[in-house]
N, C-alpha and C positions, 0 to 999 in steps of 0.2 A: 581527540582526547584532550589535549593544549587548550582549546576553548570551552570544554565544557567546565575541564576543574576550574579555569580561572571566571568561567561566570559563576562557579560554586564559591568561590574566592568571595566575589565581588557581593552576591547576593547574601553571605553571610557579613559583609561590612554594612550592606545596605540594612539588613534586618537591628542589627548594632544602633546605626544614626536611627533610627528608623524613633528606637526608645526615647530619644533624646529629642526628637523633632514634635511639634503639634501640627495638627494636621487643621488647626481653627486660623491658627497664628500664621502671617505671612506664607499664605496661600500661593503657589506659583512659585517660592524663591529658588535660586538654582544654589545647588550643593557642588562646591569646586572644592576638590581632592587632589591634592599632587600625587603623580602616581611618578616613585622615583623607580630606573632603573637605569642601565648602559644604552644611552642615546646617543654614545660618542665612542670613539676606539676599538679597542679589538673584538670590542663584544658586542655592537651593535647592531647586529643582527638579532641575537637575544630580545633584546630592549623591544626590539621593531616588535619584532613580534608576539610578544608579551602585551605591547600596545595596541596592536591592529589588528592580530586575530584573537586575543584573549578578551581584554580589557572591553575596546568599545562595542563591539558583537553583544558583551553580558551588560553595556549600559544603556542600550538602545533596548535591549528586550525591556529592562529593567522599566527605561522611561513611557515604552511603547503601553507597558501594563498602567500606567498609573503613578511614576513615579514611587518617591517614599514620600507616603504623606502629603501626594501632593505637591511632592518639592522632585523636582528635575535634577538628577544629579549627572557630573559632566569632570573628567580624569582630564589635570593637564601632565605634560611632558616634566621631568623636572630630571636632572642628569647627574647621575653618582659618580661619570666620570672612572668606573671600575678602569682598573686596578688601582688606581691612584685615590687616594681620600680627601686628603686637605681642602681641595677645589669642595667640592659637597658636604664636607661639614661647615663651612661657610656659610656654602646656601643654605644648611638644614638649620641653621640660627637665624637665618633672616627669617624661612619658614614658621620656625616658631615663635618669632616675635608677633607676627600677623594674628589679630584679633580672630578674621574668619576662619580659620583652617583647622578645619574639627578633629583631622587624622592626617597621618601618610600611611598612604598604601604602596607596596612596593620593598625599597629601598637593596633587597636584591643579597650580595653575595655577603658570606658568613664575617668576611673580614672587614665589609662596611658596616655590616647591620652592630659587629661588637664596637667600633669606632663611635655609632651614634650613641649608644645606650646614655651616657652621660648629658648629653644634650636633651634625649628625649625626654628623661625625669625631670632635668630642670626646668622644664617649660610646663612639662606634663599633656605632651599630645601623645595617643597612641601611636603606635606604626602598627600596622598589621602587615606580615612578610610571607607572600608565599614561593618564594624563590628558595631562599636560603637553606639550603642540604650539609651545611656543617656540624661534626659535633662542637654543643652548647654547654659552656664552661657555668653561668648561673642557672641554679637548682628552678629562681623562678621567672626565667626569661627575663629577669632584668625589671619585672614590673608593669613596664607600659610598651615592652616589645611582643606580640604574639605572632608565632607561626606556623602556619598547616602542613609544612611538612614533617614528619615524625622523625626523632633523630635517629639517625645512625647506629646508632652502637646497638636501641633495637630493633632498627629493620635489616639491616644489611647479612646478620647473622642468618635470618628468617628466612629472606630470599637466597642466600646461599643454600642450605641446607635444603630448598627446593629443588631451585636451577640446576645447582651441581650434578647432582644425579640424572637430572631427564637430560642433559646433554654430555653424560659420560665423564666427567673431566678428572683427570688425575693429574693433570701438572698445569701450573698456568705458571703466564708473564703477569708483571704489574710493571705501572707507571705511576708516579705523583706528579703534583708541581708544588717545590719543596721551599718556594717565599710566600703559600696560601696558607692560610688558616684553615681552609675548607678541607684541603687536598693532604694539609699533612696530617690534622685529625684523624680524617677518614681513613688514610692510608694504616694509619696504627688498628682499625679497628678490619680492616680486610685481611691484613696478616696477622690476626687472631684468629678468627672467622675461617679463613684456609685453612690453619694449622690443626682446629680443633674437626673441621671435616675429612684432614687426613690428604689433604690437597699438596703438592711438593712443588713449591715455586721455585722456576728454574730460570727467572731474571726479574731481579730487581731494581728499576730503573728510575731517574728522574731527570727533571725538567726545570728551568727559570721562564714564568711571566715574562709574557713579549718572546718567549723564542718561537722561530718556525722550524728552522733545521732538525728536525731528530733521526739523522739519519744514524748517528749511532746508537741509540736504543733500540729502533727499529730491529738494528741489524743483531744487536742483543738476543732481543724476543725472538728473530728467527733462528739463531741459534740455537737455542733452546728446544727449537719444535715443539710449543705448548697445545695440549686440548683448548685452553681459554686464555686471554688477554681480556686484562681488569685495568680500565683508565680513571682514573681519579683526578680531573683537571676540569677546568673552568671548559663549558661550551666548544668556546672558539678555539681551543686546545686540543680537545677533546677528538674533535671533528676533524682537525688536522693530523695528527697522530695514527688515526685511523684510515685515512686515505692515506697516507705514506704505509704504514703496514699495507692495505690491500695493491698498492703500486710496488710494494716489495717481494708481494706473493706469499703474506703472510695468510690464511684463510683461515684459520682458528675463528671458533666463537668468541665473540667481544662484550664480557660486561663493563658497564658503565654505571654513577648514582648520579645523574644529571644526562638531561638534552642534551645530541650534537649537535654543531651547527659548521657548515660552513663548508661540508663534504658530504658533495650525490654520491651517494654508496648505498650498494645493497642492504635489506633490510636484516642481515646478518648480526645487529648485536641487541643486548635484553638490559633495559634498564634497570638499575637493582632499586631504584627510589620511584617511584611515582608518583 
């Protein structure tokens, strides 16, 4: 699934340069795209994979057909460096001072992508984001940020009011990680979401960036004995969280609005974002 939306990603950036390229003009030229994500730190895993089974899979179909126009196009690495910003908005100036570099693809989680906006209008390159699952404070994406995935406040409702009921739930646990943009948004918009399905949340917990320990929320949520546990945290968070619940013998259903990473565990929880 991973690889196809991101070759649907990809092949809708292609069709984009696609208007902008002639197909007379500099026949053969190669189209090099920084494709920013976490290629370093706790999230790297992410990245990789966003890179190796998303990205080049849909750029090899992509060249194998014909290119765009004729023109060979080719994603390099370029590193957001998540959680941390300063390091990548650095880079993302040097990016857009560069003549060739038609877009950024990528650039990843909600609290980098608000960081760039400023930079990216002054240059005037697009980014095209299909990572970023936070709710989005400007009405028009900022201008020259666009994202494919739809915000929160209206899907998260939608699949609750699915989920909920085909898997029983009358009380859950939540988690945030309460110094993200992504997780404390969203978190505002799940404990609406519960409340107005009638759902009785019987722990409400959080987390700081860079922790691994949660052995006291864990022990919270099993407290509790919820029907469902709702994580709201970046991947590599995410993924850890939930192998300590399932090493705690916590067994409740687990939603989630992002990919886990980082913990073989059963196929046991439903993504509320796609």
């Amino acid at each position: 699934m991973q690889r196809l939306v991101a070759l649907a990603a990809v092949a809708a950036v292609a069709s984009v340069l696609a208007m902008t390229l002639s197909s007379a003009a500099n026949a053969g030229h190669k189209i090099r795209i920084p494709l920013a994500s976490a290629f370093s730190g706790p999230y790297v895993d992410f990245g990789e994979r966003l890179f190796n089974q998303g990205a080049m899979p849909a750029v090899r179909e992509i060249n194998a057909a014909g290119g765009i126009n004729g023109h060979t196009l080719e994603f390099y690495k370029m590193d957001v460096r998540f959680p941390d910003t300063v390091a990548f908005l650095s880079d993302l100036r040097l990016e857009c001072s560069k003549k060739d570099v038609p877009m950024i693809f990528g650039i990843g989680s909600t609290k980098t992508t608000i960081a760039s906006l400023e930079i990216l209008k002054k240059c005037k390159i697009p980014a095209f984001n299909p990572t970023s699952g936070g709710a989005w404070p400007f009405p028009d994406f900022g201008g020259w940020l666009f994202r494919y995935l739809p915000t929160p406040e209206k899907t998260l409702p939608v699949m609750f009011r699915k989920a909920l009921p085909a898997f029983g739930v009358k009380t859950a646990a939540i988690s945030h990680t309460n110094d993200d943009d992504f997780a404390v948004n969203n978190i505002k918009i799940v404990r609406k979401a519960l409340a107005d399905d009638g759902v009785k949340i019987v722990s409400d917990q959080s987390i700081k960036t860079k922790e691994t320990n949660f052995q006291s929320q864990v022990a919270a949520a099993r407290r509790g004995n919820p029907d469902a546990v709702v994580l709201i945290h970046q991947p590599g968070d995410a993924g850890t969280m939930l192998r300590q619940l399932r090493d705690r013998g916590v067994k409740s259903q687990v939603f989630t609005d992002i990919i886990m990473v980082g913990a073989p565990v059963r196929p046991t929880c439903s993504p509320l974002i796609a």
